[in-house]
C-alpha positions in Angstrom: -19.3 13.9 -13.7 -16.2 15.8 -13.5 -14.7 18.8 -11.3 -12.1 20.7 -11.3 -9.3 22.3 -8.6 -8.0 25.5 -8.2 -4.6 24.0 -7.4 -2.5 21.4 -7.0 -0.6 21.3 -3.7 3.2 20.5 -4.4 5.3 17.9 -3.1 6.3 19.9 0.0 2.8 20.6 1.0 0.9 17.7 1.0 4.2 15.7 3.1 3.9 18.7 5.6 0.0 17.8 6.1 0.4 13.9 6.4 3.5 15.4 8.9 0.8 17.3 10.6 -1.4 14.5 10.8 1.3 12.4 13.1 0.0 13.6 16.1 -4.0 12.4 15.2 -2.5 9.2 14.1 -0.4 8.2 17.1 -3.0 9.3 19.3 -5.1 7.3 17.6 -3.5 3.9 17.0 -3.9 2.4 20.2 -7.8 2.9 19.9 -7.4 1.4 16.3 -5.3 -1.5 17.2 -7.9 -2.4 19.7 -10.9 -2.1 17.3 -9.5 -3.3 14.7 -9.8 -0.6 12.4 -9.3 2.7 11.5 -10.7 5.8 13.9 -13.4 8.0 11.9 -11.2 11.2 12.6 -8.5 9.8 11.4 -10.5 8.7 8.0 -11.5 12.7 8.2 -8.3 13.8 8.6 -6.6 11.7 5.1 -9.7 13.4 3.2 -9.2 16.9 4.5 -5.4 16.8 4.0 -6.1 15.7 0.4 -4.4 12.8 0.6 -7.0 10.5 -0.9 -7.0 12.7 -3.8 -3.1 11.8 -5.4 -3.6 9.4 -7.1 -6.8 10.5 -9.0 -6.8 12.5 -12.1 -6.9 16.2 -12.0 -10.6 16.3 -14.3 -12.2 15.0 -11.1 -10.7 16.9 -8.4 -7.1 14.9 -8.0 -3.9 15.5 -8.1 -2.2 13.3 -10.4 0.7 12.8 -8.0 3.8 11.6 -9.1 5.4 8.7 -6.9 8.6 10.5 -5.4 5.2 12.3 -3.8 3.4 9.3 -2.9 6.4 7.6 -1.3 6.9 10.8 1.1 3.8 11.5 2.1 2.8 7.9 3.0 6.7 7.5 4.8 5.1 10.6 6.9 1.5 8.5 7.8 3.7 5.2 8.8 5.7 7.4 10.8 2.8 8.2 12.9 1.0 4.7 12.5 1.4 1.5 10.4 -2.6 0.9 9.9 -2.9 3.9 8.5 -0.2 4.8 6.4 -1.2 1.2 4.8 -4.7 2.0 4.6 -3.4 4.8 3.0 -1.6 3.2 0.5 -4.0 0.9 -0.5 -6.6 3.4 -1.1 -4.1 4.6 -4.2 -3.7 1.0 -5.8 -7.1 0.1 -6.3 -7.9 4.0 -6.9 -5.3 4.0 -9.5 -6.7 0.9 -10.8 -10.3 2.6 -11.5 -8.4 4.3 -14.4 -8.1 1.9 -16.4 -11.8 1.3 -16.9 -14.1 3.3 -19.2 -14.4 6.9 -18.5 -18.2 6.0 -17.8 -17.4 3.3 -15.2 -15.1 6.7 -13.9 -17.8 9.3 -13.8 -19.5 6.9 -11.7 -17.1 6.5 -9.1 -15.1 9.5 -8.9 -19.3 11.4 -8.0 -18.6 10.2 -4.9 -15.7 13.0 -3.6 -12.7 11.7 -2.0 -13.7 8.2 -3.0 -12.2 5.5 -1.0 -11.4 2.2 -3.0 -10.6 -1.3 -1.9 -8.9 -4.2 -3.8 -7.1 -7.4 -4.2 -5.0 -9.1 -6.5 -6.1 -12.7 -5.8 -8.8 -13.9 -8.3 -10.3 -16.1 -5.2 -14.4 -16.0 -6.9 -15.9 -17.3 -10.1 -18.1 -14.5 -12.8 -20.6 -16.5 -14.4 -21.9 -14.9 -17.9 -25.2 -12.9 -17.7 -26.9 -10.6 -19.8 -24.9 -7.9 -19.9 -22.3 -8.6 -17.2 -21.3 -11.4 -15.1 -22.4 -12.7 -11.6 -20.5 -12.7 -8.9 -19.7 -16.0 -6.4 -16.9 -15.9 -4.2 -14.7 -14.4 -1.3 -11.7 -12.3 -1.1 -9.3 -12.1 1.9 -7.0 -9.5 3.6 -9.3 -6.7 2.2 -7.4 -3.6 3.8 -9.4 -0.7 4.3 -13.0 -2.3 3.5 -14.6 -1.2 6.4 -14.0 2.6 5.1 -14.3 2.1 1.5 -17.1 2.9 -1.1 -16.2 0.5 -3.9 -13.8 -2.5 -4.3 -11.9 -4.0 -7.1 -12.1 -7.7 -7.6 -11.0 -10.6 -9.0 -12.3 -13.4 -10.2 -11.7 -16.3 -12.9 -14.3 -16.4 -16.0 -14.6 -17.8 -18.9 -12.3 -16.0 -21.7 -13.2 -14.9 -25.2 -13.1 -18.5 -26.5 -15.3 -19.9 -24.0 -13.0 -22.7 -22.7 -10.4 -21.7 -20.8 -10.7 -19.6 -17.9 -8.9 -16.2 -17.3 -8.6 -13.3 -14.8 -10.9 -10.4 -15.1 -10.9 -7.1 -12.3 -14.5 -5.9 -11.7 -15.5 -2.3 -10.0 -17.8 -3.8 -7.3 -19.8 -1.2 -4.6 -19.1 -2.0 -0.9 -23.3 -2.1 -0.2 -23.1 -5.0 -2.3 -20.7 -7.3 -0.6 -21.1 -8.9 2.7 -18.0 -8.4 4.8 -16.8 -10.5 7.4 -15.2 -9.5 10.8 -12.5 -11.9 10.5 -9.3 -9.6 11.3 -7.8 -10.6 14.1 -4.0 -10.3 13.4 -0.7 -10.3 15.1 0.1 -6.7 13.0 -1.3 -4.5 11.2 -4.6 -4.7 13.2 -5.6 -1.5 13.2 -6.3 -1.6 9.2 -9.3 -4.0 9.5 -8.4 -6.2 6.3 -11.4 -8.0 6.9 -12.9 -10.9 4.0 -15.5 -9.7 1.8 -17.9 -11.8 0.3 -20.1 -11.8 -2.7 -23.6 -13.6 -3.2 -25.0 -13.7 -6.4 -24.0 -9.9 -7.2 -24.7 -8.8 -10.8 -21.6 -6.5 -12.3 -22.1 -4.5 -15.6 -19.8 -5.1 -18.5 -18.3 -1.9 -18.6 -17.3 -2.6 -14.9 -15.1 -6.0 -15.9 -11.8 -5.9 -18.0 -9.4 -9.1 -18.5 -6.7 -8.5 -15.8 -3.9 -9.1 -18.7 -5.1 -5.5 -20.3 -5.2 -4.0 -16.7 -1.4 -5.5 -16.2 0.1 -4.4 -20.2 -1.3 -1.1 -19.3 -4.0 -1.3 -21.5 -6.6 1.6 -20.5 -9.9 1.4 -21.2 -9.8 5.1 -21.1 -8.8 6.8 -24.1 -8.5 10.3 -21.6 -6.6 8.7 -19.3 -3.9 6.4 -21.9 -1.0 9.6 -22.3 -1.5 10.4 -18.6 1.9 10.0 -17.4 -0.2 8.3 -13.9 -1.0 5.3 -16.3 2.7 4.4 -18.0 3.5 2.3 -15.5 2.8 -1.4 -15.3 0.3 -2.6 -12.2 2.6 -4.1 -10.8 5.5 -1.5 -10.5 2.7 0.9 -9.5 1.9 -1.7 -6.8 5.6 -1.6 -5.8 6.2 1.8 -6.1 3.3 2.8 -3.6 4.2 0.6 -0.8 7.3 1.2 0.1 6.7 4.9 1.5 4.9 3.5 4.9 7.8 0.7 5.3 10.4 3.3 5.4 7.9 5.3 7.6 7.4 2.9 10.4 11.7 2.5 10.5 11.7 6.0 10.8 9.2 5.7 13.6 11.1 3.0 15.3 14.2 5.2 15.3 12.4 8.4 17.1 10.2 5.7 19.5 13.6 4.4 20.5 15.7 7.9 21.0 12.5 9.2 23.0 13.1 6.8 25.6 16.7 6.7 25.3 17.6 9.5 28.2 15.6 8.1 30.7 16.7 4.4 30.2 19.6 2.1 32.1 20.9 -1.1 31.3 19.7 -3.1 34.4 22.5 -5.7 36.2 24.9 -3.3 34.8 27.3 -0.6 36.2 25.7 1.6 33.2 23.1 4.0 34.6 22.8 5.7 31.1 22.1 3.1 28.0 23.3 6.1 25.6 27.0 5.6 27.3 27.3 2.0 26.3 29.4 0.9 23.3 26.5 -1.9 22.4 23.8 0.8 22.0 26.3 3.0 19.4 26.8 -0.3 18.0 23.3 -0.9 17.8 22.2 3.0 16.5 24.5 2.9 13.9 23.6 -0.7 12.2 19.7 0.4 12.5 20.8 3.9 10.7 23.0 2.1 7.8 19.6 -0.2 7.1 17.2 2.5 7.4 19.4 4.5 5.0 19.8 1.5 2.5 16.4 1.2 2.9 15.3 4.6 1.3 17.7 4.2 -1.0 15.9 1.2 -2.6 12.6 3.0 -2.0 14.2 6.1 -3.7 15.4 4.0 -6.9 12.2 2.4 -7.3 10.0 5.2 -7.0 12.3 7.3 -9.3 12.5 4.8 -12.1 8.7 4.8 -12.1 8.6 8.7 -12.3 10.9 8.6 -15.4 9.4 6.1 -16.9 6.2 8.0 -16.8 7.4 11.1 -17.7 8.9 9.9 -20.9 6.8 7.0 -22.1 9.6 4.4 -22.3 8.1 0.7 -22.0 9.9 -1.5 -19.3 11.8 -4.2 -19.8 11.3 -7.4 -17.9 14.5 -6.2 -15.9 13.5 -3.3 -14.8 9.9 -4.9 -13.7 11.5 -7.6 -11.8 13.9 -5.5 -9.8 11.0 -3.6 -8.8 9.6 -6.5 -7.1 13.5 -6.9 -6.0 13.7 -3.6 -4.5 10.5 -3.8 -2.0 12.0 -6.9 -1.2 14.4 -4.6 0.2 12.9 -2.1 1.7 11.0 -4.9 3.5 14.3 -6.8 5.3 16.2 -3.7 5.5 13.5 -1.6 7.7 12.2 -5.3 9.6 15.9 -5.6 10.6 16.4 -1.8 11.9 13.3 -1.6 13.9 14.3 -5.5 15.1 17.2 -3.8 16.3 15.8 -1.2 18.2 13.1 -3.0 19.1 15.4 -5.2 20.9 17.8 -2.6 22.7 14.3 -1.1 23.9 14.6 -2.7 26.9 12.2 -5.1 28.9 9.5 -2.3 29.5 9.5 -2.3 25.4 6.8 -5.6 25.7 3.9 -3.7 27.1 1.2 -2.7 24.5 1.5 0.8 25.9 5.1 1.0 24.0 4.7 2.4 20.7 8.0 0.0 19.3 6.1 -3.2 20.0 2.9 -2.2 17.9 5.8 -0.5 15.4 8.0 -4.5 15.0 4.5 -6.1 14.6 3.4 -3.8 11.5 6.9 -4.2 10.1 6.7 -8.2 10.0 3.3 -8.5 8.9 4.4 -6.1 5.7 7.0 -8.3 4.9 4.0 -11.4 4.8 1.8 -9.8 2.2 2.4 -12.1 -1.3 4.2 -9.0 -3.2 6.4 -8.4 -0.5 8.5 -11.0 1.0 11.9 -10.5 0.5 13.0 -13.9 -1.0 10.2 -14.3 -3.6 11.1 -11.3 -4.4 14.7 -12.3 -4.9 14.3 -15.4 -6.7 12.1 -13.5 -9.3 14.7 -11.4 -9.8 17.5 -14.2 -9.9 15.1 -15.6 -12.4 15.7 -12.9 -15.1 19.2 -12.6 -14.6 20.1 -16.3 -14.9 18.3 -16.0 -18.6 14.8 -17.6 -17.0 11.7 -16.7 -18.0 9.7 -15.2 -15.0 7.5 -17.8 -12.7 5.1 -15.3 -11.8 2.2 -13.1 -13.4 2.4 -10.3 -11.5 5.7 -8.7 -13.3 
């Protein structure tokens, strides 16, 4: 089934709804953090501002959003809260990632409106042959966003075309048929209940499995979708590319935590009754602004190379896929080390849950833990290639 807008919001719209949205997210992140998900309203309030729509193509409903876009809008959700805006940006992977299956498998999913999908990268179950599909056996871990979602994307090893050695496929599995378990109790991050999900014995069609080596060349399934500029770009840059909006978001969000509180704050033991008049805290601002402005820049050159990429068709080159990987490394220690920095010249008061900075360093490190994101495997990927290596990982 497929639909049709009116109009597509532009860029500057759709950041000033997620900007709108800040308030409904901050007041909600305390109540998230403690449940250990997301708040309904705040589900309600990504649908209604079309944000779960930009990554979906226009013939059902979307927007078809180019990633300069995505980056903004989902800087604007970490600003107001780091379970969100990664929610957020998961939702677009694995939504992106429907693509790339058959336009049937597509109809099926995108009848649901503003769909929410789910996903992983790890192939952590086995898919045993059946008459026309596979069965499922397994678990997947750090599952953002499953407790709101309508259908995830798994993976899973199975046996390849010649029967004897194993290989990757990703599989369009519904929610109602996976058990999840409430295992999310983090450090950071808590508020985007990445619980495990779990599947028993669960029967998925053919047309809902393709080899993950197709999904990672590019290789859509789609013949509609295949010249969509959305689906030029590897999975992997498209991974990169989409997370490194709410990292830039939650520096941001350190830096106007820290200035709020700023006026009202002393250095105590100290003959300075106003923090703002000590050298140390203009030493302090202006390292956490240089970071947070390298920071974009590395979000700005990644998410640009993957908008002219698409727009012209070029195919990357293993350097350009690697320093991808490279740059979120970036954006990752850049932003941990500004809001490490503020976080620090907060003051004492800073360690009470109540203070937004605490919640804000806690996001910050556990986005530098996910796989695809620490800084120095990052780096040594990208060493790799320009050493003349061949690359040590699949996921380039």
């Amino acid at each position: 089934m497929t639909s049709s807008i009116t109009r597509i919001p532009t860029r500057e719209e759709l950041v000033r709804r997620a900007a709108d949205l800040v308030p409904l997210l901050r007041r909600h992140a305390g109540w998230a953090e403690e449940n250990r998900r997301l708040h309904d309203e705040v589900i309600e309030g990504l649908a209604d501002a079309g944000i779960l729509r930009m990554r979906t193509p226009v013939r059902y409903g979307g927007y078809e959003s180019d990633m300069q876009t995505q980056k903004d809008v989902m800087a604007e959700l970490g600003r107001g809260d780091g379970s969100t805006g990664w929610v957020a940006t998961v939702f677009t992977i694995p939504g992106w990632m429907v693509g790339m299956f058959p336009d049937s498998v597509q109809d099926e999913i995108y009848a649901t409106p503003d769909v929410r999908v789910c996903g992983t990268l790890t192939p952590s179950a086995v898919g045993t042959p059946a008459p026309g599909g596979m069965v499922l056996n397994g678990k997947w871990a750090f599952v953002s966003g499953a407790l709101h979602s309508h259908w995830q994307e798994v993976l899973a090893m199975a046996p390849s075309p010649d029967g004897v050695t194993p290989w990757p496929v990703m599989a369009m599995v519904p929610l109602s048929d996976l058990q999840i378990v409430d295992d999310w109790h983090t450090s950071g991050l808590e508020g985007s209940g990445s619980v495990t999900t779990v599947a028993k014995d669960v029967f998925v069609p053919q047309e809902r499995i393709l080899p993950l080596a197709t999904v990672i060349a590019s290789q859509s399934a789609s013949p509609r979708n295949a010249e969509l500029p959305l689906y030029r770009t590897p999975l992997v840059a498209v991974g990169n590319a989409s997370g490194v909006g709410v990292i830039v978001g939650l520096a941001r969000a350190a830096w106007e935590v820290f200035f709020e509180h700023l006026g009202d704050r002393k250095i105590t033991y100290t003959s300075y009754e106003h923090q703002a008049d000590a050298p140390v805290t203009h030493i302090k601002v202006a390292q956490a602004a240089q970071l947070i402005d390298q920071a974009e820049f590395h979000a700005d050159r990644l998410t640009r190379l993957v908008d002219a990429k698409a727009a012209s068709g070029e195919p990357w080159t293993m350097l350009e896929r690697v320093r991808s990987r490279a740059d979120v490394g970036s954006v990752c220690e850049l932003a941990r080390s500004a809001v490490d920095l503020l976080a620090m010249a907060s003051g004492g008061s800073s360690i009470y849950r109540s203070h937004p900075i605490q919640r804000i360093a806690r996001d910050v490190r556990t986005i530098n833990l996910h796989a695809l994101n620490v800084p120095e495997t990052n780096y040594e990927l990208y060493g790799r290639i320009l050493c003349g290596l061949e690359p040590n990982s699949l996921y380039v």
